[in-house]
NUBA-29913 format. One line per 2 residues: number of its first residue (from 1); their letters; for each residue x, y, z of C-alpha. Coordinates in steps of 0.5 Angstrom, whole numbers, padded with zeros to 4 digits. Layout:
NUM	a	X,Y,Z | ...
This chain:
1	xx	0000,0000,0000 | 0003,0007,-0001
3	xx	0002,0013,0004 | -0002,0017,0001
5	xx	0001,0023,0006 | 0009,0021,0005
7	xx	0007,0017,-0002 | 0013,0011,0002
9	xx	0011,0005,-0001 | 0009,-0001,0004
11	xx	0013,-0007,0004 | 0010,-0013,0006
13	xx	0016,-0015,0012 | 0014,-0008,0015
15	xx	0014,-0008,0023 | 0008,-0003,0024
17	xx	0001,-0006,0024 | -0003,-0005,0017
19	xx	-0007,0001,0018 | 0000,0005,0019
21	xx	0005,0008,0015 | 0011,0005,0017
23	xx	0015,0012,0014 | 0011,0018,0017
25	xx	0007,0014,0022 | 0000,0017,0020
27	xx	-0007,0013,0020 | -0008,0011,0012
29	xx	-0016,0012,0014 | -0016,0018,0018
31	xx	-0012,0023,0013 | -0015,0027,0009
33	xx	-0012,0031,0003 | -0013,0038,0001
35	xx	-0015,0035,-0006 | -0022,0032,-0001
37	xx	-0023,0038,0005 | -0030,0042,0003
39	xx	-0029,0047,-0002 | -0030,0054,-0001
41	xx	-0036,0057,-0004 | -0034,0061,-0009
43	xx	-0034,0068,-0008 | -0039,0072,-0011
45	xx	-0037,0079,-0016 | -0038,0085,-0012
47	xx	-0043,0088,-0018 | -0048,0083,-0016
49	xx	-0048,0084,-0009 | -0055,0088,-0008
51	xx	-0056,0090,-0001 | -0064,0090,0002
53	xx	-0067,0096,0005 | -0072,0097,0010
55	xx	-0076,0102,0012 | -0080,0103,0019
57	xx	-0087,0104,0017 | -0088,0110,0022
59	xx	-0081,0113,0019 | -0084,0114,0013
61	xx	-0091,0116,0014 | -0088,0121,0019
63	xx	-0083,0124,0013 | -0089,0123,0008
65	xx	-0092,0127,0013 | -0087,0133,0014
67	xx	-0086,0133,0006 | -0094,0135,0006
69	xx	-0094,0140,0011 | -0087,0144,0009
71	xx	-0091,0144,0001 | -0097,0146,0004
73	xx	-0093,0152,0007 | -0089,0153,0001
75	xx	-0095,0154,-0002 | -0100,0158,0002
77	xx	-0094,0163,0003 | -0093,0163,-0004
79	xx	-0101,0164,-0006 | -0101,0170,0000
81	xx	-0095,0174,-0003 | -0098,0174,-0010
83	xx	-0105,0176,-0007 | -0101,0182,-0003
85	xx	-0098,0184,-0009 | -0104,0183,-0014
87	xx	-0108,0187,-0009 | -0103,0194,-0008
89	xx	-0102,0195,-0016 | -0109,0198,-0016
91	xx	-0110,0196,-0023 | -0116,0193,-0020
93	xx	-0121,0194,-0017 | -0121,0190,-0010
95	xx	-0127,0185,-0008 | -0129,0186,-0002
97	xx	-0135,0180,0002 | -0137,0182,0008
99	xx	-0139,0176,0013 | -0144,0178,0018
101	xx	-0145,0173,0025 | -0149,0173,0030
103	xx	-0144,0173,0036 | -0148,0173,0043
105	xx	-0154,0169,0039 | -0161,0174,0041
107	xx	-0166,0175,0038 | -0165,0182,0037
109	xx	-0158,0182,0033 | -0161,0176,0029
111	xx	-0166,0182,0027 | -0162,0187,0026
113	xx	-0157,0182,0022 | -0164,0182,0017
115	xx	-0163,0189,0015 | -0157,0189,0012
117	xx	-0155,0190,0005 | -0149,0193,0001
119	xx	-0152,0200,0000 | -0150,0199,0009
121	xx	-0142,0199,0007 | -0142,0203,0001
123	xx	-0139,0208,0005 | -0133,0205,0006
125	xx	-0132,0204,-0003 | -0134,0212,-0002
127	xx	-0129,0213,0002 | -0123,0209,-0001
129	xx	-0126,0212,-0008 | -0125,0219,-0005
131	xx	-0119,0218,-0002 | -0115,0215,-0008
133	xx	-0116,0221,-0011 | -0112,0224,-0007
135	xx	-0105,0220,-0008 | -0106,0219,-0016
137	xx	-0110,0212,-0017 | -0114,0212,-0022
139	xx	-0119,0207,-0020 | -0125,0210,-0020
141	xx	-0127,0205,-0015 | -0121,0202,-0011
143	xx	-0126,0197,-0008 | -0133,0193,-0008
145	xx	-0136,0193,-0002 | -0140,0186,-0002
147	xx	-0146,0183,0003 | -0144,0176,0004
149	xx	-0148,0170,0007 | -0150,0170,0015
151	xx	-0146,0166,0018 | -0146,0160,0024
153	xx	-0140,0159,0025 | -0136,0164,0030
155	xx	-0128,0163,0027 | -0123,0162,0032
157	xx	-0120,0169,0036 | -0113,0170,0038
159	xx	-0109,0167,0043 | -0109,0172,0049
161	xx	-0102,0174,0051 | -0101,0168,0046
163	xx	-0093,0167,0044 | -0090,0168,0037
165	xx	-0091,0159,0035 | -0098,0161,0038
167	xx	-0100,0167,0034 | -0098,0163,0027
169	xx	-0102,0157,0030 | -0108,0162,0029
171	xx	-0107,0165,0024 | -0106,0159,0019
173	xx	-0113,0156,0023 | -0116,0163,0021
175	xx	-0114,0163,0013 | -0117,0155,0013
177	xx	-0123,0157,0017 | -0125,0163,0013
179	xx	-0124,0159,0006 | -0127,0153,0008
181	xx	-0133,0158,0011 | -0134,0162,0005
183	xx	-0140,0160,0002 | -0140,0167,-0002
185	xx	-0144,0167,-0010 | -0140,0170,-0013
187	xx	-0133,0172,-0015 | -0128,0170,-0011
189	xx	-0127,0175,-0005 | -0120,0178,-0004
191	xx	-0122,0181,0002 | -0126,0176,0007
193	xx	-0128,0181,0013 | -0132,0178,0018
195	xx	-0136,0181,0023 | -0138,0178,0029
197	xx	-0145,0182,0032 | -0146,0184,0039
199	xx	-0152,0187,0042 | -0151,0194,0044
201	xx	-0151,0194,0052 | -0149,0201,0055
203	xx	-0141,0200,0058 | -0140,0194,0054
205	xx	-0133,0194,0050 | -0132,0189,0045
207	xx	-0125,0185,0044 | -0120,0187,0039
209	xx	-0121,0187,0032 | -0115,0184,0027
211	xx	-0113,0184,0021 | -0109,0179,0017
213	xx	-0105,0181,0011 | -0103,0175,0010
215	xx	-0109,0171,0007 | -0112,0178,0006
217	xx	-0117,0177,0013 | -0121,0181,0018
219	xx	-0125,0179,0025 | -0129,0185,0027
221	xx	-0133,0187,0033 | -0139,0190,0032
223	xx	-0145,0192,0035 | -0152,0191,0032
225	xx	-0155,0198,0031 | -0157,0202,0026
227	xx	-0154,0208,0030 | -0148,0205,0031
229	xx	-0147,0203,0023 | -0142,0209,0022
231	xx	-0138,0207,0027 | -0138,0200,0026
233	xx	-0136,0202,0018 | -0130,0206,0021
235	xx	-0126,0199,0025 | -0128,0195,0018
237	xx	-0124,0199,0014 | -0118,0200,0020
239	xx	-0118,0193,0019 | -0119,0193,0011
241	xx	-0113,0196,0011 | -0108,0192,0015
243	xx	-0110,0186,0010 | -0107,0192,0006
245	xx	-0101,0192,0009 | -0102,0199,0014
247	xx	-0100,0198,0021 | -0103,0202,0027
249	xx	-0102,0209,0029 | -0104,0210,0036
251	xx	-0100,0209,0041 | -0101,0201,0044
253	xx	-0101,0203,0051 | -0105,0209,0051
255	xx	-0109,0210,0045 | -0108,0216,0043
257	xx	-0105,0218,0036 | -0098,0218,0035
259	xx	-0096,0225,0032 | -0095,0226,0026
261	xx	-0096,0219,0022 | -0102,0218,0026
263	xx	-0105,0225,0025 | -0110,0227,0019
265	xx	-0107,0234,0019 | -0101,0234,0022
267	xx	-0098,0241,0020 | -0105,0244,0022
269	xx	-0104,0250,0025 | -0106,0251,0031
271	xx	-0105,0243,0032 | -0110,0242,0036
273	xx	-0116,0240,0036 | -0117,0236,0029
275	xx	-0121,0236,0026 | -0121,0229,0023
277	xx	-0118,0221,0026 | -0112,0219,0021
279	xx	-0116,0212,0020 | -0110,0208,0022
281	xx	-0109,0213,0029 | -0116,0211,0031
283	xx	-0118,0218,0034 | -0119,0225,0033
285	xx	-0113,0229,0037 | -0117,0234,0042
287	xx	-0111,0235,0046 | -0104,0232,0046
289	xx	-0107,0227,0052 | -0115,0226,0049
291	xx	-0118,0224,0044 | -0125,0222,0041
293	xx	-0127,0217,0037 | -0130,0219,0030
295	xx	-0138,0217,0028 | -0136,0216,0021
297	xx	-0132,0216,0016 | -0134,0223,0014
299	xx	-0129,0224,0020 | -0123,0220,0018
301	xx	-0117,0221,0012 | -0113,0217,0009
303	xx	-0105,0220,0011 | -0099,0220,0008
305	xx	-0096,0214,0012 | -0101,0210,0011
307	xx	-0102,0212,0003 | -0094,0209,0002
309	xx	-0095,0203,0006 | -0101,0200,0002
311	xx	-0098,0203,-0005 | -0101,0209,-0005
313	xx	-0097,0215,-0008 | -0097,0222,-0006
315	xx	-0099,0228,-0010 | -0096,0234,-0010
């Protein structure tokens, strides 16, 4: 026999036992040759190898999800700033629905509410009229003033003391809810002013109103008289013209105008009393420390500052 290891050939007068190799000693059934070990897979091209990908389902969605919201986003601020641009061009005439709601929901505001049509807030398109002449627009009707539909529906009202995360938040749910809730018949509004309706009570005072310019919006509190119409058309058109782009005049702890920006007349002579509110200001100066509120727009103007701010120019 041949050692399959040393390759020695046995001779039949070997001393050691058969199973033995008489050279190198090893077993001749317990050796095994490289030829005979298992053979190695062979090993794969790196160009074939495809490693498998998971995705966690709650990862995706919430990926998916912040993808959505960050489009919605891009797209309402997009949509608002060309709304602001088209609308400070005064190339057209603006259209304007005014939403009535009933706020305390008596018997007498929902009558009063009856009462209302457009020949009730044409002054303030008489008002934008006559005060566009004055900065050179030559619209002959800046704006349509429109009576929309009662609404039942109240819209969410700002934080109070609300933070900066606060009032983004109630803004962005204040535009959703004033698209969602126009059932106006017409043509698509510019500007939605809704005015929340109160019963008239002696020494009750009504929260603040707002105006946003970002989607064009106003919330409005009223009061439910006739008596109190002329008033009621001043704070829709203070609020109008923040949608606009015009900032507030009056000094926010005290009330009063801020002179000159927030004074009708402000190189008058003498100054006081004015005779008429910078409809920004709010108030007619009566003195340095007191001021009335005006009845109508027949006592309010349109101020230079205000002019520039909502694309108005001054005419010299």
């Amino acid at each position: 026999m041949k050692c399959p290891k040393c390759g020695h050939q046995r001779a039949g007068s070997e001393p050691v036992p058969a199973w033995q190799c008489p050279a190198c000693g090893i077993a001749y059934n317990k050796f095994q040759s490289p030829s005979s070990s298992p053979a190695c897979p062979p090993r794969q091209d790196s160009t074939e190898i495809t490693p498998k990908v998971t995705f966690s389902p709650g990862v995706t969605f919430r990926k998916v999800r912040i993808l959505l919201l960050t489009l919605i986003l891009i797209g309402v601020a997009l949509d608002s700033w060309l709304t602001a641009m088209r609308a400070t061009d005064w190339e057209d005439s603006l259209w304007v629905v005014v939403y009535p709601i009933n706020a305390d929901g008596g018997p007498e505001t929902a009558r009063y509410l009856t009462t209302l049509n457009d020949a009730t807030f044409a002054p303030i398109q008489d008002f934008f009229s006559d005060q566009a002449k004055h900065y050179g627009v030559g619209l002959r009707r800046p704006v349509e003033m429109r009576l929309g539909p009662v609404l039942k529906q109240h819209p969410p009202l700002p934080p109070v003391h609300g933070n900066v995360l606060e009032v983004m938040w109630w803004s962005l749910r204040l535009r959703y809810w004033s698209a969602v809730n126009d059932d106006y018949d017409g043509p698509r509004p510019d500007i939605r002013v809704f005015v929340l309706f109160n019963k008239p009570e002696k020494g009750k005072r009504l929260p603040h109103s707002t105006g946003l310019k970002k989607g064009m919006v106003s919330v409005v509190h009223a009061f439910a008289s006739s008596d109190m119409a002329g008033s009621n058309n001043v704070v829709i058109t203070h609020e109008m013209l923040h949608t606009l782009g015009a900032t507030d005049k009056y000094d926010l702890t005290t009330g009063q105008p801020i002179y000159p920006q927030g004074y009708a007349e402000p190189g008058r002579e003498p100054l006081y009393p004015q005779r008429y509110a910078e409809i920004m200001g709010g108030y007619i100066p009566r003195s340095r420390a007191e001021s009335s509120i005006p009845e109508s727009l027949g006592q309010t103007l349109v101020g230079a500052a205000t002019a520039r701010e909502i694309g108005w120019q001054e005419v010299h």
